[in-house]
N, C-alpha and C positions, 0 to 999 in steps of 0.2 A: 197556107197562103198568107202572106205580110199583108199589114193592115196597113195602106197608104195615109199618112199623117195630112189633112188638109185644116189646116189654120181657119178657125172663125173668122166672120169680119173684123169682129173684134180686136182680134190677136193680128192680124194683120194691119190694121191701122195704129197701132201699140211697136210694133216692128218698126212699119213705116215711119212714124215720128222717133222714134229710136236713130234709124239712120239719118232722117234727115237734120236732126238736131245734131249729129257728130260732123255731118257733111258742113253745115254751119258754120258749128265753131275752127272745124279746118279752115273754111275760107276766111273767116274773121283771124285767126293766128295770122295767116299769111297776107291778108289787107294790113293788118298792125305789120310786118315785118317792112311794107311797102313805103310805110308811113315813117318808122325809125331807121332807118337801112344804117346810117353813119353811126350813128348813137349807139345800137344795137352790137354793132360789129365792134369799134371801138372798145365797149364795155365787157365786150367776152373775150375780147383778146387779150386783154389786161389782167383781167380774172384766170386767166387760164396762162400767164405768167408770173403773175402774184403770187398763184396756189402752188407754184411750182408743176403743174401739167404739163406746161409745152415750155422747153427750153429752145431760146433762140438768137441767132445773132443778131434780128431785125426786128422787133416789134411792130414799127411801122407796117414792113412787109407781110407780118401776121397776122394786122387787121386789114391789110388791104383782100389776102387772100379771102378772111373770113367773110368781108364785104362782100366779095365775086360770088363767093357760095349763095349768100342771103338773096343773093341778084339772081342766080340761077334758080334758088326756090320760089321766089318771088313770079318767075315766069315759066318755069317748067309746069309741066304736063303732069295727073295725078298718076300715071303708070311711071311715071320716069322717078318722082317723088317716091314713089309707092317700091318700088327698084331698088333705089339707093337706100331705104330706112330695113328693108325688107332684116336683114342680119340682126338687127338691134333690137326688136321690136320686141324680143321679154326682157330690156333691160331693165325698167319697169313694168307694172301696172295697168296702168293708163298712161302713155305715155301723151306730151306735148308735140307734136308734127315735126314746128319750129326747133325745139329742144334736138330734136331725135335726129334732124338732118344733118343740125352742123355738129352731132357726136358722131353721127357717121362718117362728115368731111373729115373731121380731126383724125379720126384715128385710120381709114381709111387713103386720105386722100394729100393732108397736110402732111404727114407723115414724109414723104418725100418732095417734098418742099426745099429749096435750098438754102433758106433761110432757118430752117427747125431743124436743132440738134438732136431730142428726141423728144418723144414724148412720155410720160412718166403716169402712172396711178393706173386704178381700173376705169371700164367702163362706165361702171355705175358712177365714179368719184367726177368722171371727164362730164356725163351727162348731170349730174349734180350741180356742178359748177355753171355747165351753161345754163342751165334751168333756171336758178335760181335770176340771171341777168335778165333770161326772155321774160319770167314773168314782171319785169319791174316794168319794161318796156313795151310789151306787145297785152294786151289784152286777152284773155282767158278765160275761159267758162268750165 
């Protein structure tokens, strides 16, 4: 007979602030995305043509797209969030929410954009790039 596993209180309140400490700083990431939207967007769009990532005939239209997306994470549902990041999520570590959403827009979604010619580098290098913008801008734990 299997020995059923029953958690101390201990060990359950040690879980519990576990989760509730990540569920936190998710909502904090995306409070900060609310607060920089233009700034945020702006800065990765530029980085993510600078770096040579995303080649385009519009830049403007780059950051407006990435705008939309930051807009959509900003009010989307955590199952729908939770949906869209689902593919990426060992591209790191520990990943950043914010980071992780708009790598998934980029290479999923911007991708066929009529303004992006293609997109260029891995994964990793495409979420590198943004990562490094969200953290200037949005707040992190």
């Amino acid at each position: 007979m299997a020995k059923v596993f029953r958690p101390s209180t201990r060990e359950s309140s040690l879980l519990s602030k576990i989760e509730s400490s990540k569920e936190q700083a998710r909502r904090k990431a995306i409070m900060g995305v609310r607060d920089n939207l233009e700034t945020l967007s702006n800065a990765v769009a530029i980085k993510l043509v600078e770096q040579d990532l995303v080649e385009t005939h519009n830049k403007n239209g780059l950051q407006e797209q990435v705008q939309k997306a930051l807009e959509r994470l900003a009010h989307a549902e955590d199952f729908d969030v939770d949906y869209q990041v689902a593919p990426f999520r060992s591209v790191v570590p520990h990943p950043n929410i914010v980071s992780l959403y708009l790598t998934a827009f980029v290479i999923e979604k911007l991708i066929n954009h009529k303004d992006v010619v293609d997109i260029y580098g891995s994964d990793e290098e495409i979420y590198s790039c943004i990562h490094r913008q969200v953290t200037r801008y949005v707040a992190t734990t």
